[in-house]
C-alpha positions as CSV (number, residue, x, y, z in Angstrom):
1,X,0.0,0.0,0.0
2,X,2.5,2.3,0.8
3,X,6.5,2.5,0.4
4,X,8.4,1.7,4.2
5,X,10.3,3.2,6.3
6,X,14.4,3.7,5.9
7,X,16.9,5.0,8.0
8,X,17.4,7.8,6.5
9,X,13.4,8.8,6.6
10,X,13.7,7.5,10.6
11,X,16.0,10.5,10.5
12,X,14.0,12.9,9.8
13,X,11.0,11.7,12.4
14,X,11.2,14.0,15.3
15,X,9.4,12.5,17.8
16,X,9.6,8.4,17.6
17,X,12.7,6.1,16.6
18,X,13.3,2.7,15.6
19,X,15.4,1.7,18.7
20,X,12.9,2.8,20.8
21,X,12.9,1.0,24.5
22,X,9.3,2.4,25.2
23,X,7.7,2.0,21.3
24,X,6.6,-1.7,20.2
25,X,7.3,-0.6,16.4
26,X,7.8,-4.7,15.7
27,X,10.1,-4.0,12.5
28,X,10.0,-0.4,12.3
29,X,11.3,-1.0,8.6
30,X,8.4,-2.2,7.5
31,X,6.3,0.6,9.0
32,X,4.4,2.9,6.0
33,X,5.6,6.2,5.5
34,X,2.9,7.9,5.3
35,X,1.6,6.2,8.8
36,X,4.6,7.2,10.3
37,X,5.0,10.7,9.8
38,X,1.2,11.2,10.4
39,X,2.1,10.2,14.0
40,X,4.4,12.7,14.0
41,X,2.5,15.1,12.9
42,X,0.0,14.4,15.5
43,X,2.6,14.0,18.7
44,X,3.2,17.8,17.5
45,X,-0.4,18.6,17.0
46,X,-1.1,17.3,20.7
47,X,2.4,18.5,22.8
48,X,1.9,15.1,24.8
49,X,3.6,11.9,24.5
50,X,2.2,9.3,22.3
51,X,3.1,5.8,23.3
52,X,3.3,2.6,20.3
53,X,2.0,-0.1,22.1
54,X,1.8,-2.2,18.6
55,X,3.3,-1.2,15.2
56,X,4.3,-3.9,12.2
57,X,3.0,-7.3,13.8
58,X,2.5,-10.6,11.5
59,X,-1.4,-11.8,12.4
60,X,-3.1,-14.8,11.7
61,X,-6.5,-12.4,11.3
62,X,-5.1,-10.3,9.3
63,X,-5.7,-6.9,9.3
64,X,-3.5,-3.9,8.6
65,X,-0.6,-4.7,10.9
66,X,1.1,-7.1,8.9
67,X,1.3,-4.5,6.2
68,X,3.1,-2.2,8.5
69,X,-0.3,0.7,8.2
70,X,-1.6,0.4,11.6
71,X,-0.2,1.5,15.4
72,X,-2.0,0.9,18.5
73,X,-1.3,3.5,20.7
74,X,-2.3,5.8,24.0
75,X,-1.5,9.9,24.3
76,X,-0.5,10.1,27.6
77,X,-3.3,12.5,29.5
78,X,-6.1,12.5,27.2
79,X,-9.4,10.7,27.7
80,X,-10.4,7.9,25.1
81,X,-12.3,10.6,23.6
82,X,-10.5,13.0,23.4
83,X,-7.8,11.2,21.6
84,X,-10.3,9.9,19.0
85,X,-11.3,13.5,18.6
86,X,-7.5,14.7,17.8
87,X,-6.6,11.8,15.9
88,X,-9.8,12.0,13.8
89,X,-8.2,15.7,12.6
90,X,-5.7,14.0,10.3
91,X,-6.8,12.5,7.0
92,X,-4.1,10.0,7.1
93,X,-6.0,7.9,10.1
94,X,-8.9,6.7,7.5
95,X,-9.6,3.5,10.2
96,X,-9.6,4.1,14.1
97,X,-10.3,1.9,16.6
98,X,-11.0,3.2,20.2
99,X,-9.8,0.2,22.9
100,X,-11.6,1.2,26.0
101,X,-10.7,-2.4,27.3
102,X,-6.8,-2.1,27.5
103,X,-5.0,-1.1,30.5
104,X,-3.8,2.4,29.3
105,X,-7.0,3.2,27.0
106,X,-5.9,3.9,23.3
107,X,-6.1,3.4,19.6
108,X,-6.2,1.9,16.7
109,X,-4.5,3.7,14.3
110,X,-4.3,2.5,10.3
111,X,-4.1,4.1,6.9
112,X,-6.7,2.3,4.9
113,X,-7.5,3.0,1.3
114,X,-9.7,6.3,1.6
115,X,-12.8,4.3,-0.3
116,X,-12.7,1.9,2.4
117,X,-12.5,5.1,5.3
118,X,-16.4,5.8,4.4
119,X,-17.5,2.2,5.4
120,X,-19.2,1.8,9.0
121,X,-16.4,-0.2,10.2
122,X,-13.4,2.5,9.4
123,X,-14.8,3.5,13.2
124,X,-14.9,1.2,15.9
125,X,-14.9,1.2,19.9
126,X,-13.5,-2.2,21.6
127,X,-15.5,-2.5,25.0
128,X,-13.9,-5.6,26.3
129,X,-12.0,-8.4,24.7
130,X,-13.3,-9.7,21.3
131,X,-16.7,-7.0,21.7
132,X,-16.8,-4.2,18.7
133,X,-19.4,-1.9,18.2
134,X,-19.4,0.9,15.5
135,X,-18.5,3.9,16.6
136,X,-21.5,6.3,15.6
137,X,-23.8,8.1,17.2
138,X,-26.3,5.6,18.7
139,X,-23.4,3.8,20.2
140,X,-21.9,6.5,21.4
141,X,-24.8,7.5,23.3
142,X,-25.2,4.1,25.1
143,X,-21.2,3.8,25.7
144,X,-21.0,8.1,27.6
């Protein structure tokens, strides 16, 4: 889908690196560019620390992981909310997943192809283990 990371593109990513103790990147070199510096740009947008808690990761289910286009993550001091509501500023997150089940809530982070962005599931909130809803308005309401 997209062309991967090198170390000379790591270079110029301010915030994250492949070494990282603290990021899970998996093989950051087979992270998507454009994913990549869209976190970037959003761990400058929000001034707080954004923590990888999954990055390239093989998957028997499949999914967009194993492409190297999805993150899980958590910004450290936001709500659930309010990190869907920054993320959801950047056209490059077409598919986000809100985890309100993991330990540090987070995201779901991917760049899917933009005609698949438009589908019901491109938005999704994880309640507990294995339980998705859609994240849309009548949800939303039941979940808050």
């Amino acid at each position: 889908m997209n062309d991967l990371m090198t170390s000379e593109l790591w270079d110029n990513i301010r915030y994250f690196k492949p070494g990282s103790k603290i990021d899970k990147w998996g093989d950051p070199y087979k992270m998507s560019v454009r994913l990549i510096f869209g976190l970037d740009n959003l761990r400058d947008y929000v001034g707080r620390e954004i923590n990888i808690h999954c990055g390239y990761e093989v998957r028997e289910t499949g999914g967009l992981h194993p492409s190297g286009n999805a993150v899980d993550c958590h910004i450290k001091g936001l709500s659930l909310v309010d990190q869907f509501l920054v993320a959801s500023r950047f056209e490059i997150f077409t598919g986000i997943g809100l985890y309100k089940c993991w330990r540090r809530q987070g995201l779901h982070l991917d760049n899917r192809p933009k005609k698949q962005a438009l589908e019901p599931s491109a938005r999704w909130i994880c309640i507990e283990q294995g339980k998705y809803l859609a994240f849309n308005a009548g949800n939303f309401k039941k979940l808050f």
